[in-house]
C-alpha positions in Angstrom: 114.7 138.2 165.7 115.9 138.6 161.6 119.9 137.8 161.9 121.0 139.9 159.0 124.3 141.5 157.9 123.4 145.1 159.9 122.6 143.4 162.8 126.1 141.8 162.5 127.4 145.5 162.2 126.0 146.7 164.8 127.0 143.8 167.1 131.1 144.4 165.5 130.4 148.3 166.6 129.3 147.1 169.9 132.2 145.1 170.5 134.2 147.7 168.5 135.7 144.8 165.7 136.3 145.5 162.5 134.3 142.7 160.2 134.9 142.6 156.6 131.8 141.2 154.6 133.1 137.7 154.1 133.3 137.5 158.1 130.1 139.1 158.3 128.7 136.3 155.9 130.3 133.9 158.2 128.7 135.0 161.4 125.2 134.9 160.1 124.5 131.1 160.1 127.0 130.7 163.1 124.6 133.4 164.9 121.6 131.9 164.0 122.7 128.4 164.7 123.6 129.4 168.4 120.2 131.2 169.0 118.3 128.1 167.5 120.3 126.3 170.6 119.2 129.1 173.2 115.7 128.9 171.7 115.8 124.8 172.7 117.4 125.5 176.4 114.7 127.8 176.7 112.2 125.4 176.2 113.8 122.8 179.3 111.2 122.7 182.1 113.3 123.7 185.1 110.8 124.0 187.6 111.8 121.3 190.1 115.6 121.8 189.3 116.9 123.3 192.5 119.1 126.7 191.8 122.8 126.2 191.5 125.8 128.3 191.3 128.2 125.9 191.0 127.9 122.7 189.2 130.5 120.9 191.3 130.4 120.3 195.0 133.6 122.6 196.4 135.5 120.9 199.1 137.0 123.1 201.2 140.3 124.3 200.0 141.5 126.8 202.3 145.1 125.4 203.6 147.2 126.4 206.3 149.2 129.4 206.5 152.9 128.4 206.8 155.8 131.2 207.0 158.3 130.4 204.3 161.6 132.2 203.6 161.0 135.1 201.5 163.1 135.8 198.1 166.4 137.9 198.9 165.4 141.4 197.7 168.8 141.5 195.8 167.8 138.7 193.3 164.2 139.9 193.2 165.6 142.7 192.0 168.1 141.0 190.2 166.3 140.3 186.2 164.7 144.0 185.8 166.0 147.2 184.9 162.7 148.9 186.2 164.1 149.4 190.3 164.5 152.2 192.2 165.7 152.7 196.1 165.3 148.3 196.4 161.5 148.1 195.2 160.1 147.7 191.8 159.9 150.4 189.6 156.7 150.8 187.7 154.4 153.3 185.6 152.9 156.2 186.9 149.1 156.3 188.1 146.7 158.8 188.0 
């Protein structure tokens, strides 16, 4: 794949960025440089690696559910000018 300044237009449109031409200079050799890195990954055997979805080992880290005083509704309320009828106030959804 040819890196070149209207591929690097095409990828701002995508992403709907704005690049001036000095940026667009500037990308080239940074795109190229992390394909040539892809390219190498690419070329890893991988056939005896087993398939992992996390890197880490995860513990468990559930905890147990403990009822704890809850914040007066008063000073919940108390910092924001967006309340109505004691609850939050906020925008309108569709």
């Amino acid at each position: 794949m040819q890196i070149n300044k209207e591929l690097i237009q095409k990828i701002a449109q995508n992403a709907r960025i704005n690049l001036t031409d000095k940026e667009i200079k500037e990308f080239i050799p940074q795109i190229k440089e992390t394909l040539k890195t892809f390219s190498e990954l690419d070329k890893i055997n991988t056939d005896d690696t087993k398939p992992s979805f996390q890197p880490l080992e995860i513990n468990n880290i559930f905890q147990e559910d403990t009822e704890e005083p809850s914040l007066p509704q008063d000073i919940a309320l108390s910092n924001t000018k967006h309340k109505k009828n004691g609850f939050f106030r906020g925008p309108k959804a569709l």
